[in-house]
Gaussian input, Z-matrix of N, CA and C with variables (Angstrom, degrees):
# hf/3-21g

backbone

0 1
 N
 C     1     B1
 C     2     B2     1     A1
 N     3     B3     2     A2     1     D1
 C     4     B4     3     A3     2     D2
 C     5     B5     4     A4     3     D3
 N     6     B6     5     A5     4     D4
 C     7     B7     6     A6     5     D5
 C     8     B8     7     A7     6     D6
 N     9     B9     8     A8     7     D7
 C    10    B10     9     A9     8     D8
 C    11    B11    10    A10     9     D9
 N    12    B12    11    A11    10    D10
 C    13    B13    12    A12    11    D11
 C    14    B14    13    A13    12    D12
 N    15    B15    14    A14    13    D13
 C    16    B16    15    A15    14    D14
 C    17    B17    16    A16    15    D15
 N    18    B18    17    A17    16    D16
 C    19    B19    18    A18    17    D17
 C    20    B20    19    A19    18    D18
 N    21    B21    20    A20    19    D19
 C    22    B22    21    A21    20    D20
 C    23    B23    22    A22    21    D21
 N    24    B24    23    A23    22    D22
 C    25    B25    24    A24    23    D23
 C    26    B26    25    A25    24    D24
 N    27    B27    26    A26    25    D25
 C    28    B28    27    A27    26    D26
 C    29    B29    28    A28    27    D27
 N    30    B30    29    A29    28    D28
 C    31    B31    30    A30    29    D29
 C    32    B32    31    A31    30    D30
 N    33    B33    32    A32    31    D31
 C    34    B34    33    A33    32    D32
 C    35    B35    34    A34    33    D33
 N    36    B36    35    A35    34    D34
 C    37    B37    36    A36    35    D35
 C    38    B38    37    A37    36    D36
 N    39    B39    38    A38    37    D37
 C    40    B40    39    A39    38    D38
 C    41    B41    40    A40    39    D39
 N    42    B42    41    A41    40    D40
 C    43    B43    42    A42    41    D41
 C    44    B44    43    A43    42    D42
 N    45    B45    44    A44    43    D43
 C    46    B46    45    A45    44    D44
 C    47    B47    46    A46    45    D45
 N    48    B48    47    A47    46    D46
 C    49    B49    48    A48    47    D47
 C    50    B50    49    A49    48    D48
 N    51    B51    50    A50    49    D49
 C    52    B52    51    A51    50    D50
 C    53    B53    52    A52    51    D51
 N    54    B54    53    A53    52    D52
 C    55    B55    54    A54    53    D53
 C    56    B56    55    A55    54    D54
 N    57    B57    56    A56    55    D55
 C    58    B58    57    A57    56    D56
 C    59    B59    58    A58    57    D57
 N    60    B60    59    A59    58    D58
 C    61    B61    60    A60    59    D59
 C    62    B62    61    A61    60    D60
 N    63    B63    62    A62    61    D61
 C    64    B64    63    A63    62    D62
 C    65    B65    64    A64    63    D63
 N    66    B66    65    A65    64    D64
 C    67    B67    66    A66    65    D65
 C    68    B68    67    A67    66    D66
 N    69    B69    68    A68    67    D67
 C    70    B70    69    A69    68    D68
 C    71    B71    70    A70    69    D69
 N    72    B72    71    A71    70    D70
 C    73    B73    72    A72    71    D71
 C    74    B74    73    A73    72    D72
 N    75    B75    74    A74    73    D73
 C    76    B76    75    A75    74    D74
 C    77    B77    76    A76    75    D75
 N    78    B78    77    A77    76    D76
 C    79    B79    78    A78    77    D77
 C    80    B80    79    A79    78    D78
 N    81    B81    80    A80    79    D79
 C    82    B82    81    A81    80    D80
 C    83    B83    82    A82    81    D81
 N    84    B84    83    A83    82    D82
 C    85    B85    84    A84    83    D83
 C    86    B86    85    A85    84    D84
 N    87    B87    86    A86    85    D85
 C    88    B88    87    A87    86    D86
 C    89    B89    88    A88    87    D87
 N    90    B90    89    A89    88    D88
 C    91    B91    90    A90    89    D89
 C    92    B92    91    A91    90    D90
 N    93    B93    92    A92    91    D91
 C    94    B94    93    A93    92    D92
 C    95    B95    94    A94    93    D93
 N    96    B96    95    A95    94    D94
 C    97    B97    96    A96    95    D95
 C    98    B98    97    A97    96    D96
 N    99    B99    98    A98    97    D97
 C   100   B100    99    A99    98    D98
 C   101   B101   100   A100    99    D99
 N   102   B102   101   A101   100   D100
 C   103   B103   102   A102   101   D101
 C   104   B104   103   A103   102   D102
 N   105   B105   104   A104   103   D103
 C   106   B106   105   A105   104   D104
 C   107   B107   106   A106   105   D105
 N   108   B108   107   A107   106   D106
 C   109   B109   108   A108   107   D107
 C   110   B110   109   A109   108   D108
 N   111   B111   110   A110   109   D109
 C   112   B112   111   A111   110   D110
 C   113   B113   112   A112   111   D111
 N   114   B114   113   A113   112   D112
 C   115   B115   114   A114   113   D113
 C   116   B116   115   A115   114   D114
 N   117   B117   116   A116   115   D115
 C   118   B118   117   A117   116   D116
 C   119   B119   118   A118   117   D117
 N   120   B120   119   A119   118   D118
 C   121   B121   120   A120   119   D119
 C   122   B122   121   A121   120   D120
 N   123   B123   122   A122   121   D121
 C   124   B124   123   A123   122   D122
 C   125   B125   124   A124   123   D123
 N   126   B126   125   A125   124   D124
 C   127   B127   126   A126   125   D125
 C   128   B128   127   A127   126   D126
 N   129   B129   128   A128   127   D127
 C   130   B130   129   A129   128   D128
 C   131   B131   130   A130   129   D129
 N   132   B132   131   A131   130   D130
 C   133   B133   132   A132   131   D131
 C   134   B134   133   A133   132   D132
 N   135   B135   134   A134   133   D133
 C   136   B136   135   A135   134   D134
 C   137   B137   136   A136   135   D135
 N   138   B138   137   A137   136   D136
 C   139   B139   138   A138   137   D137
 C   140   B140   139   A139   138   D138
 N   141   B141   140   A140   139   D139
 C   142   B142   141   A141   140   D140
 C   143   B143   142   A142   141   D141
 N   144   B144   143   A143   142   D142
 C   145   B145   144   A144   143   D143
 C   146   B146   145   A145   144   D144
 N   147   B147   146   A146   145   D145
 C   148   B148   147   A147   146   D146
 C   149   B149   148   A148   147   D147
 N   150   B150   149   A149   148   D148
 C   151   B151   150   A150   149   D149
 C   152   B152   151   A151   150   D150
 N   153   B153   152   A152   151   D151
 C   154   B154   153   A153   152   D152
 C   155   B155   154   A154   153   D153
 N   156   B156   155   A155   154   D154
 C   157   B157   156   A156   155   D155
 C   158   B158   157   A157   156   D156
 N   159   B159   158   A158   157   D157
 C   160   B160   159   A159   158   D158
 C   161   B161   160   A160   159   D159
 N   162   B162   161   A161   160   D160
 C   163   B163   162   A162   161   D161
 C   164   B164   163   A163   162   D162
 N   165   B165   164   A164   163   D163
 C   166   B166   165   A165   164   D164
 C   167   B167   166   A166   165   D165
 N   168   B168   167   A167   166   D166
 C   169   B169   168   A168   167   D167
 C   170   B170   169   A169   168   D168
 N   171   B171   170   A170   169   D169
 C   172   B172   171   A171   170   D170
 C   173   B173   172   A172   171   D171
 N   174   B174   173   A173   172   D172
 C   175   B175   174   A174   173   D173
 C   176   B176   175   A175   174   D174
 N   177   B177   176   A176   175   D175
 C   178   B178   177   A177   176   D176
 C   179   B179   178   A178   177   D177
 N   180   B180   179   A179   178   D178
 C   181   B181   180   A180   179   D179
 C   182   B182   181   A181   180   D180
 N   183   B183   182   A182   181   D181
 C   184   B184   183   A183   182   D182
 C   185   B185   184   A184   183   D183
 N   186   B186   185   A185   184   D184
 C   187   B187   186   A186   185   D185
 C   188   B188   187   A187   186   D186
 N   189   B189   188   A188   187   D187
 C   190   B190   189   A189   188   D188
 C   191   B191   190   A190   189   D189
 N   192   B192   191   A191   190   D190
 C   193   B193   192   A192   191   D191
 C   194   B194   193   A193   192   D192
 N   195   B195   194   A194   193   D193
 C   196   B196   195   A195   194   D194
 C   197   B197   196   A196   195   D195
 N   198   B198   197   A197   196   D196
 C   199   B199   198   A198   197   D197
 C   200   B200   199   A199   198   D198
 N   201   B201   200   A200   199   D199
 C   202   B202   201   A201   200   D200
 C   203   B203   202   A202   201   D201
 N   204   B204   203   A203   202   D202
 C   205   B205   204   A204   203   D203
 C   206   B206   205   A205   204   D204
 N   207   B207   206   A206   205   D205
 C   208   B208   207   A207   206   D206
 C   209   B209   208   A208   207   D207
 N   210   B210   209   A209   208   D208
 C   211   B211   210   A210   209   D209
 C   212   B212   211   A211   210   D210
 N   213   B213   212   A212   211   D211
 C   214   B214   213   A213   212   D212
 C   215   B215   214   A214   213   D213
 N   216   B216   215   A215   214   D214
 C   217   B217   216   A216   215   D215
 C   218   B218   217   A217   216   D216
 N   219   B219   218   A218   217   D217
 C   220   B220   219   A219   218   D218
 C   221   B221   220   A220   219   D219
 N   222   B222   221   A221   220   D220
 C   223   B223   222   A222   221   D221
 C   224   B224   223   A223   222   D222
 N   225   B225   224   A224   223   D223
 C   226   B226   225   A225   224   D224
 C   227   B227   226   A226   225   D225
 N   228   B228   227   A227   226   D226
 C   229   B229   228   A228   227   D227
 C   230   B230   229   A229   228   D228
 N   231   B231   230   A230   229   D229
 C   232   B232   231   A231   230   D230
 C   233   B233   232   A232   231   D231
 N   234   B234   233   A233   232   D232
 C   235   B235   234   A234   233   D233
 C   236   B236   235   A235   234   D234
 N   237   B237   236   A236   235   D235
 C   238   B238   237   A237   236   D236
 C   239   B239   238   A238   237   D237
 N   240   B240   239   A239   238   D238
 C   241   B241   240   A240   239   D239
 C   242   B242   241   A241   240   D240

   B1=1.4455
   B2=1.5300
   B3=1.4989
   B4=1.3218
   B5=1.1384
   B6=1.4497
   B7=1.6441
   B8=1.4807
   B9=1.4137
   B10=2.0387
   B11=1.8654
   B12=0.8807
   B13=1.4131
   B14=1.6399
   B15=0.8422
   B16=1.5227
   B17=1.4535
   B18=1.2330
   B19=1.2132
   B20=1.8202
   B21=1.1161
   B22=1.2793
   B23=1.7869
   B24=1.9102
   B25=1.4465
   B26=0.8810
   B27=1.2544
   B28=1.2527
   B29=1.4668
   B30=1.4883
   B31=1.4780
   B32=1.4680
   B33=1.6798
   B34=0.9527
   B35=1.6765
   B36=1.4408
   B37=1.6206
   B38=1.3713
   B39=1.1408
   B40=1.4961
   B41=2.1003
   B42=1.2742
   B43=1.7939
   B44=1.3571
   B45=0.9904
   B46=1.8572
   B47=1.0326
   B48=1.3623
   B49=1.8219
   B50=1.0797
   B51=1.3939
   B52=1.4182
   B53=1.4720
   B54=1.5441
   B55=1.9663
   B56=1.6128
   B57=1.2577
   B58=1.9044
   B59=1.6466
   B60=1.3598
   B61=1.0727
   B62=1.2287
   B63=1.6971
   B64=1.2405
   B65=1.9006
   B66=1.0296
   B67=1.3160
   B68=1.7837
   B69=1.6366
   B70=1.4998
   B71=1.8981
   B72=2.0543
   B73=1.6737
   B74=1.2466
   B75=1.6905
   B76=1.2605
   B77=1.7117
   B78=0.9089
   B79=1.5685
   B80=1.4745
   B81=1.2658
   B82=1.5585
   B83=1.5259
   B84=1.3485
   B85=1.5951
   B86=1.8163
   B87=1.3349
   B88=1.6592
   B89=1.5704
   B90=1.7032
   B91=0.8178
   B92=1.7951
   B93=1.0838
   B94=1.6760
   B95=1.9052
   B96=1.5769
   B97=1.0477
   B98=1.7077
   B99=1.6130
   B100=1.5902
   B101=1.3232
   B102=1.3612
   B103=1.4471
   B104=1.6965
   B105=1.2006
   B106=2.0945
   B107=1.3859
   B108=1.4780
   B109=1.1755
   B110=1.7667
   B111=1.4655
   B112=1.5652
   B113=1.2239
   B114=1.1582
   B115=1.5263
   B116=1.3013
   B117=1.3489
   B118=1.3265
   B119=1.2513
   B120=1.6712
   B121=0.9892
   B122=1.3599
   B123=1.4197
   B124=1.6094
   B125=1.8470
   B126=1.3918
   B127=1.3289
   B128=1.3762
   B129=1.3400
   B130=1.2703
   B131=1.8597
   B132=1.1142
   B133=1.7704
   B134=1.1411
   B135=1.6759
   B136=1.3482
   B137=1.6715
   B138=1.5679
   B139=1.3562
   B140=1.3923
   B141=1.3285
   B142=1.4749
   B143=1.3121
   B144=1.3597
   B145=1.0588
   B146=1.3279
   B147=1.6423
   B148=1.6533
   B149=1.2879
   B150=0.9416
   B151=1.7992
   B152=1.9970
   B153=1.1113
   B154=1.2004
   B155=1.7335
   B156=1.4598
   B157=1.5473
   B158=2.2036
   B159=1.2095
   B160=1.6470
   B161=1.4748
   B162=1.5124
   B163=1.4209
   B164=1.3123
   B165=1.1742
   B166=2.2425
   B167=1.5648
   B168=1.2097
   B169=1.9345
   B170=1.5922
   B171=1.4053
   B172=1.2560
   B173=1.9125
   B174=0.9969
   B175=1.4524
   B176=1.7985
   B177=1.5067
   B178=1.6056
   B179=1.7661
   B180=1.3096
   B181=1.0105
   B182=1.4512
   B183=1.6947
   B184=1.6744
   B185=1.5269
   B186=1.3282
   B187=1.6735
   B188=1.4958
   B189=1.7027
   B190=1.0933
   B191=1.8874
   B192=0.5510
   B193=1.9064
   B194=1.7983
   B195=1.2961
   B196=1.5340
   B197=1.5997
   B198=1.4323
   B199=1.1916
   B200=1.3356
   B201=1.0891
   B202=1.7668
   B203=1.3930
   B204=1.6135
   B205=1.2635
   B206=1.4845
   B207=1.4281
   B208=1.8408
   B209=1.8671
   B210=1.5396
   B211=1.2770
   B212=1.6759
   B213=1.0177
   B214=1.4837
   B215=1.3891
   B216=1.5673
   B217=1.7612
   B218=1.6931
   B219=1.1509
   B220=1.5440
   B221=1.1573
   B222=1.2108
   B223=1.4788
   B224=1.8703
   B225=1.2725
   B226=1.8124
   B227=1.7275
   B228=1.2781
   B229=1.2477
   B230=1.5962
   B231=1.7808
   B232=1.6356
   B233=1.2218
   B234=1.7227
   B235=1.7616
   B236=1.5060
   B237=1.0527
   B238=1.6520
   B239=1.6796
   B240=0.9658
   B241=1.4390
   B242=1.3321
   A1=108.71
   A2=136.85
   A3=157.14
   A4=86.44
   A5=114.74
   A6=125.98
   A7=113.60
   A8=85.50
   A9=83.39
   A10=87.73
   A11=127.45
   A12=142.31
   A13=112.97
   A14=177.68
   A15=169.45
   A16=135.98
   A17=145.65
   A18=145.88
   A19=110.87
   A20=135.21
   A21=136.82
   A22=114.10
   A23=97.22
   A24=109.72
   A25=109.03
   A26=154.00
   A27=149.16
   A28=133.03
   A29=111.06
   A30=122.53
   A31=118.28
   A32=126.34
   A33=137.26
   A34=107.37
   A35=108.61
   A36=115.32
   A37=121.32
   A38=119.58
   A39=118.38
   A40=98.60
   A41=97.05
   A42=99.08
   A43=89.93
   A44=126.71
   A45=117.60
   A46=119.44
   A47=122.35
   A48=114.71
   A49=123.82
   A50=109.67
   A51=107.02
   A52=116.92
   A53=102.92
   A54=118.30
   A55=96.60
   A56=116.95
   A57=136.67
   A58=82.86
   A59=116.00
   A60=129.09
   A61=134.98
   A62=125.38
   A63=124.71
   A64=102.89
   A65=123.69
   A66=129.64
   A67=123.93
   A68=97.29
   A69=86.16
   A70=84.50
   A71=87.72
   A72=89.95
   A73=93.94
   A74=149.95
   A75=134.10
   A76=104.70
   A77=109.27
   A78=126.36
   A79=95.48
   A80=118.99
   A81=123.97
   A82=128.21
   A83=107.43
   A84=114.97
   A85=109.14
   A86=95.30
   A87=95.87
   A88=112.17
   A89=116.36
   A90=94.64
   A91=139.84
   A92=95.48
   A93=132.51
   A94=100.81
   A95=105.27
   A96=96.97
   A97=111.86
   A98=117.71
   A99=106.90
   A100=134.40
   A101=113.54
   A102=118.24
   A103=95.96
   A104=127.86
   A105=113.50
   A106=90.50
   A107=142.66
   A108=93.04
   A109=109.78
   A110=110.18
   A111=126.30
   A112=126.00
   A113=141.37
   A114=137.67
   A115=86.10
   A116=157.74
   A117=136.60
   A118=117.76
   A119=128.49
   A120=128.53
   A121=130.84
   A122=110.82
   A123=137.04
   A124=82.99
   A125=145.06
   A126=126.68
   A127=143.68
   A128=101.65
   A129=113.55
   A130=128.58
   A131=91.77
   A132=100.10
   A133=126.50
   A134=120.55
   A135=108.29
   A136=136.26
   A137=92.56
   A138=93.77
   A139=104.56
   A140=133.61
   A141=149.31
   A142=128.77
   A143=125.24
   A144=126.37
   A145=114.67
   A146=121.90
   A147=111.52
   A148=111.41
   A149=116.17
   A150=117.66
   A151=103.26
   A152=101.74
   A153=114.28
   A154=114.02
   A155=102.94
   A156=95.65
   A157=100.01
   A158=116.12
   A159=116.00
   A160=114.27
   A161=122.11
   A162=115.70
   A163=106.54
   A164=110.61
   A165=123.81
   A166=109.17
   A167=95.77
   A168=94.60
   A169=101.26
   A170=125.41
   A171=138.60
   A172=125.21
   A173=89.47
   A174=101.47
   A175=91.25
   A176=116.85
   A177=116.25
   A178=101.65
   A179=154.10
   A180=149.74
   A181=115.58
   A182=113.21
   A183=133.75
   A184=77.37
   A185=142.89
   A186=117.03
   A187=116.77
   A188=112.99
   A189=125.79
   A190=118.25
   A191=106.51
   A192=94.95
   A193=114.58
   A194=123.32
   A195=135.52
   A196=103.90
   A197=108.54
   A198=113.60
   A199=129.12
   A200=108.34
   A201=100.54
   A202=132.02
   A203=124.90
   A204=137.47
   A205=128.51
   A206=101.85
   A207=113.77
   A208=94.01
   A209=93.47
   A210=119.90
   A211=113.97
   A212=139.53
   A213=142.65
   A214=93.12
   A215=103.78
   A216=109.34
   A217=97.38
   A218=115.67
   A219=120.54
   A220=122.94
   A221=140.29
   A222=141.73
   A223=110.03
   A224=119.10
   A225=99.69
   A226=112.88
   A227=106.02
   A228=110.22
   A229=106.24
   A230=104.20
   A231=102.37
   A232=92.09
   A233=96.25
   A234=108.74
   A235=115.45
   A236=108.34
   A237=106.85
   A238=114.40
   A239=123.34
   A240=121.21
   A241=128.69
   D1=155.07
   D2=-138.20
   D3=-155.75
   D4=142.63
   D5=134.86
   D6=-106.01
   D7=149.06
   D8=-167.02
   D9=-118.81
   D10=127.81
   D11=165.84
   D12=-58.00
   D13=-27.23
   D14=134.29
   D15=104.56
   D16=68.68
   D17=-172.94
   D18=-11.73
   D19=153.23
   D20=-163.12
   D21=-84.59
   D22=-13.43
   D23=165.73
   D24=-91.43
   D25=15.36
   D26=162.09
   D27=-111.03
   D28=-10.00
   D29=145.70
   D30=-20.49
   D31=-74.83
   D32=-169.38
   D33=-33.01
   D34=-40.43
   D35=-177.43
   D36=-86.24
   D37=11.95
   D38=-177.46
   D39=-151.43
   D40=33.10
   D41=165.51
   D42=58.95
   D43=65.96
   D44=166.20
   D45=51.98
   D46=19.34
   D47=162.44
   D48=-90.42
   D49=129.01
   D50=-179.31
   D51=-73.10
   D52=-49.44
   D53=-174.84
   D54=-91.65
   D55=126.85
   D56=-179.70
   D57=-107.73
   D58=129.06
   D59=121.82
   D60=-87.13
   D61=139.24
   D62=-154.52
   D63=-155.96
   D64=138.06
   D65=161.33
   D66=-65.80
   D67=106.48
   D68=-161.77
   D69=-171.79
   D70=138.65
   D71=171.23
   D72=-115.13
   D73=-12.54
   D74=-173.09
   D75=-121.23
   D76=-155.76
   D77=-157.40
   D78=-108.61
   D79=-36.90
   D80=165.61
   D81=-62.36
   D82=-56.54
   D83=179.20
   D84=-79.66
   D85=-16.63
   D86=162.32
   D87=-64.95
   D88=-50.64
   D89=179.20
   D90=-90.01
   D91=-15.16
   D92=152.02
   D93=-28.87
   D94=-61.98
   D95=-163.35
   D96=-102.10
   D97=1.66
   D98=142.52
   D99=-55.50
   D100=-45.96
   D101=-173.22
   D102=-71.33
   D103=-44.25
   D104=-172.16
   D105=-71.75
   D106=-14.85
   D107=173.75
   D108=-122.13
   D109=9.16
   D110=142.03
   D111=-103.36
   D112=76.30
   D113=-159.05
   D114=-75.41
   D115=-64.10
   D116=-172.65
   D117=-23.51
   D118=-57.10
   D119=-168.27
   D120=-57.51
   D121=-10.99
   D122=-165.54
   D123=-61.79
   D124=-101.71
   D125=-168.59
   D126=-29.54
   D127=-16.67
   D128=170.27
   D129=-101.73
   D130=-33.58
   D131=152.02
   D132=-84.17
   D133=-12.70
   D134=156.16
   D135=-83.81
   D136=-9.25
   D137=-161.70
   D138=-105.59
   D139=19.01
   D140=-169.69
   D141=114.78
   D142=124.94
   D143=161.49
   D144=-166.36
   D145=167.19
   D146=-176.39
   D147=-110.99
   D148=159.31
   D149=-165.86
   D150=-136.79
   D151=105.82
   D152=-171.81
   D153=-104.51
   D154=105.91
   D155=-166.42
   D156=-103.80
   D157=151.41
   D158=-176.51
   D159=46.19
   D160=9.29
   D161=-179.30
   D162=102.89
   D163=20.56
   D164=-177.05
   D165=-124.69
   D166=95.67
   D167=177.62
   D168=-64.34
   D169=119.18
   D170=149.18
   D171=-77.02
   D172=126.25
   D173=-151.40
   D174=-117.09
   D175=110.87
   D176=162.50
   D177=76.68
   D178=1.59
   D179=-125.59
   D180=-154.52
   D181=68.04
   D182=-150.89
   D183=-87.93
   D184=-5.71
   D185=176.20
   D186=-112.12
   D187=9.08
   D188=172.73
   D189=-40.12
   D190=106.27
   D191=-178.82
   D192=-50.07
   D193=154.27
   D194=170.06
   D195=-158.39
   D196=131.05
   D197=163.72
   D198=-145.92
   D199=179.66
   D200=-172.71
   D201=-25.74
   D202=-44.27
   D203=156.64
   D204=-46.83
   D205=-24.68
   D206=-159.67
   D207=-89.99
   D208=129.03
   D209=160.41
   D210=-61.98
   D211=104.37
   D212=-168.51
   D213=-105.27
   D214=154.09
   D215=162.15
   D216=-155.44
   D217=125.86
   D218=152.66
   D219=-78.26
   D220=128.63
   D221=-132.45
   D222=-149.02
   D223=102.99
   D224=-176.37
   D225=-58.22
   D226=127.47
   D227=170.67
   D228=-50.66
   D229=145.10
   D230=175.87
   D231=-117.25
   D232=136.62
   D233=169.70
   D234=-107.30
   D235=176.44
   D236=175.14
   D237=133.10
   D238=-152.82
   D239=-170.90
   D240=168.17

């Protein structure tokens, strides 16, 4: 199991939790397995965001490893230019 830390817009989808625990060894089935058990969250993790595991923004990289030890953070992607 993982705890995934949660952007402060994304509360609303998980009853006010900030930290999701979830069953998951990569960056994929982590996120795989927020949305089945937040289906809200499914638009917002699909449509961008950064996922920063031990202080390492992972960027594009669903086979990245995370495990029990790893500090996770879901992060809103910033746009602009």
């Amino acid at each position: 199991m993982v705890e995934v830390n949660l952007w402060s817009g994304l509360r609303r989808f998980t009853g006010g939790e900030q930290v999701v625990t979830v069953e998951a060894t990569t960056i994929g089935e982590m996120l795989d397995a927020l949305i089945a058990a937040h289906p809200g969250l499914e638009p917002f993790l699909g449509d961008g965001m950064t996922v920063a595991v031990d202080g390492e923004v992972i960027t594009a990289q669903r086979d990245a490893p995370v495990s029990e030890e790893s500090e996770i953070f879901l992060m809103q992607r910033l746009k602009g230019g």
